[in-house]
C-alpha positions as CSV (number, residue, x, y, z in Angstrom):
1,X,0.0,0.0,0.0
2,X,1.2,2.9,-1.1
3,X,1.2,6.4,1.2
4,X,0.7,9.7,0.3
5,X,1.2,13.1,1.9
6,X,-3.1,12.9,1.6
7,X,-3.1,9.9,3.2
8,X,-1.6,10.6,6.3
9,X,-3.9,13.4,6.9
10,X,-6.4,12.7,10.2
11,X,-10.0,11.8,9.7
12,X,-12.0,14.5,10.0
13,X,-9.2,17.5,9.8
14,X,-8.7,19.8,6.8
15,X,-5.3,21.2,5.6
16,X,-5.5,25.1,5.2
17,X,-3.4,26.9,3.6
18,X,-2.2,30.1,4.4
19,X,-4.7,32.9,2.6
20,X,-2.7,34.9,-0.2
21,X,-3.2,37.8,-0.8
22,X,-4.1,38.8,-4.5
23,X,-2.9,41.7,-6.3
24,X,-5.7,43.6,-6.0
25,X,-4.4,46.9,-6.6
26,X,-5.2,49.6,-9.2
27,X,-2.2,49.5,-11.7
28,X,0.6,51.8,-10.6
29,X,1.3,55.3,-11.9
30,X,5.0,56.3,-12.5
31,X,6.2,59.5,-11.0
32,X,7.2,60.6,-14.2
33,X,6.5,64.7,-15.8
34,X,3.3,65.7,-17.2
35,X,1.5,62.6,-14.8
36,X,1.3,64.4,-11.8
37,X,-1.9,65.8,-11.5
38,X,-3.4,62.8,-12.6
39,X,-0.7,60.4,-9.7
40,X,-2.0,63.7,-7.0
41,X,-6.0,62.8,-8.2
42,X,-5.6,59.4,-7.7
43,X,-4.1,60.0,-4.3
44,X,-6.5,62.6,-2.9
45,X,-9.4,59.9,-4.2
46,X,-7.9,57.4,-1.4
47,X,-8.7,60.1,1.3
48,X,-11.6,60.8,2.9
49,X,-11.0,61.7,6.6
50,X,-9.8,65.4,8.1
51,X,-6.5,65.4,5.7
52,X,-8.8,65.2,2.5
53,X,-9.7,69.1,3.6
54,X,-6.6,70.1,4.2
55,X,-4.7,68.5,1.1
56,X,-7.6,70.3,-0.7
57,X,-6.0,73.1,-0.7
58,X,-3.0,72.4,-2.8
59,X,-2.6,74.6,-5.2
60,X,-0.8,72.5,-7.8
61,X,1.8,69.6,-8.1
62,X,4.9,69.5,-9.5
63,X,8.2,67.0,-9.8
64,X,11.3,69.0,-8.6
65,X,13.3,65.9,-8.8
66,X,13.9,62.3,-8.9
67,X,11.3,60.7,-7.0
68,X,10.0,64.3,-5.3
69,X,6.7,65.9,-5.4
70,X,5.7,69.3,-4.4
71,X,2.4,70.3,-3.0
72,X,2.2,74.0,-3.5
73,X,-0.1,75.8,-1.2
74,X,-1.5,79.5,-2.0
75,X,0.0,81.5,0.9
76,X,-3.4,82.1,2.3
77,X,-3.3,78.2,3.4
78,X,-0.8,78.7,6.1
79,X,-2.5,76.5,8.2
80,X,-3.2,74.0,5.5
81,X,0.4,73.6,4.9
82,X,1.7,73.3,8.5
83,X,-1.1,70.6,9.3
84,X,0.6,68.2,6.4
85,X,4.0,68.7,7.3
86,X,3.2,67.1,10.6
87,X,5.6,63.7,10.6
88,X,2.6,61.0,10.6
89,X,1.2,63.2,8.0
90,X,4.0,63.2,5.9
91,X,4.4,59.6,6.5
92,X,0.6,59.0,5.1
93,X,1.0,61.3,2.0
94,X,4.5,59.5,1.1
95,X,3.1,55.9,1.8
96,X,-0.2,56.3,-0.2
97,X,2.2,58.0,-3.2
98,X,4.0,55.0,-2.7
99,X,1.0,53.2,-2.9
100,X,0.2,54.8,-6.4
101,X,3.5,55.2,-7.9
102,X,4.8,51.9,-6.8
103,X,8.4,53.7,-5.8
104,X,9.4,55.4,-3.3
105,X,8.3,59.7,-3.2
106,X,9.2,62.1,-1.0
107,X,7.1,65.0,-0.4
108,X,7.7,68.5,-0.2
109,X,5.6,71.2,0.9
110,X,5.9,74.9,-0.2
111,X,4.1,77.8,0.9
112,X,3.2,80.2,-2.8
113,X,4.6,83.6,-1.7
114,X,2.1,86.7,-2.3
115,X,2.7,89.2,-5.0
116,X,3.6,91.7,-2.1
117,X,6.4,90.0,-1.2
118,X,7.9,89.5,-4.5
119,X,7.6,92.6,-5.0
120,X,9.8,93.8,-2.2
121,X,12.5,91.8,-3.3
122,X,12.9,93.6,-6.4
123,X,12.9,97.2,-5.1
124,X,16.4,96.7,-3.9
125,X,17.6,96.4,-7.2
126,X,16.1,99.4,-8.7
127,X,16.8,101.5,-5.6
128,X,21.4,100.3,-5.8
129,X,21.3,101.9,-9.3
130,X,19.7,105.6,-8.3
131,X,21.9,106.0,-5.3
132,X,24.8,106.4,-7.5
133,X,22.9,109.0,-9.1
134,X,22.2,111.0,-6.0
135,X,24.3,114.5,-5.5
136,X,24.9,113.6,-1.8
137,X,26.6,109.8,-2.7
138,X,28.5,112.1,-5.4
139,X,30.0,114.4,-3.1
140,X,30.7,111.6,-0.2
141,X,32.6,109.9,-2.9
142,X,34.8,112.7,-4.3
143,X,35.4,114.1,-0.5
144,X,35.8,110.6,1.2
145,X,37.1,108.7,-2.1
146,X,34.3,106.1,-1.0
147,X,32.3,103.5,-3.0
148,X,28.5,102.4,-2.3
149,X,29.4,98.6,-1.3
150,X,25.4,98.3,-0.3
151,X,21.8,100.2,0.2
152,X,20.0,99.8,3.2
153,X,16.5,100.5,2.6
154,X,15.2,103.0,4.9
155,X,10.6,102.7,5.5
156,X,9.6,106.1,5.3
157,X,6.0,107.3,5.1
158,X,5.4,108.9,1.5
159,X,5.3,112.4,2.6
160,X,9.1,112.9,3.8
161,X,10.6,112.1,0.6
């Protein structure tokens, strides 16, 4: 008489083998340019607690880099930002990207500055090139035999100058 593996079973008992898991999962995106609206839909679709209103809010997406994403907030979303940039956060947003993209994605979060401020980076500039035009910067220079090595803005109220 032969014996099998079957055979040697006890009456009554039923081998059970160990549930796998199917691949279930949507097919995967790559993090690759011109797909990242489409990789940020598909991520924001897998949320539906408190973070969904908060990632809302981003502005727009954009690859800065090999396998890194940035979530652009308008600067009015302050709040917005600081709320996803807390570490299990983070960790949710990089695992579901993961999750979409099949690789590995860091996230980074940027904060749009406001015309306002862009602005006053540039007056600077414009402000360097007429001091050397002004007739008291002449004469310091021919009395002191001194160059302008920089201009320090000074806030004055319309009416004094």
């Amino acid at each position: 008489m032969s014996t099998s593996p079957t055979e040697l079973e006890p009456v009554g008992k039923k081998v059970v083998e160990p549930a796998v898991a199917e691949n279930v999962s949507l097919p995967l995106t790559p993090l690759e340019s011109g797909r990242e609206e489409r990789i940020w839909g598909e991520v924001t679709g897998q949320i539906s607690d408190l973070l969904r209103e908060h990632v809302e809010r981003v502005q727009r997406v954009a690859i800065s880099g090999p396998n890194r994403l940035d979530l652009v907030f308008p600067a009015e979303y302050d709040f917005h930002k600081r709320f996803c940039e807390r570490p299990e956060v983070m960790q949710r947003l990089e695992q579901l990207l993961q999750d979409v993209t099949g690789g590995v994605v860091q996230v980074r979060l940027i904060l749009e500055e406001t015309e306002t401020a862009a602005a006053n980076t540039e007056t600077p500039a414009i402000e360097e090139d007429t001091v050397e035009a002004d007739p008291m910067v002449e004469e310091a220079q021919s009395v002191f035999g001194a160059t302008v090595e920089r201009v320090v803005p000074v806030n004055r109220p319309a009416s004094e100058s």
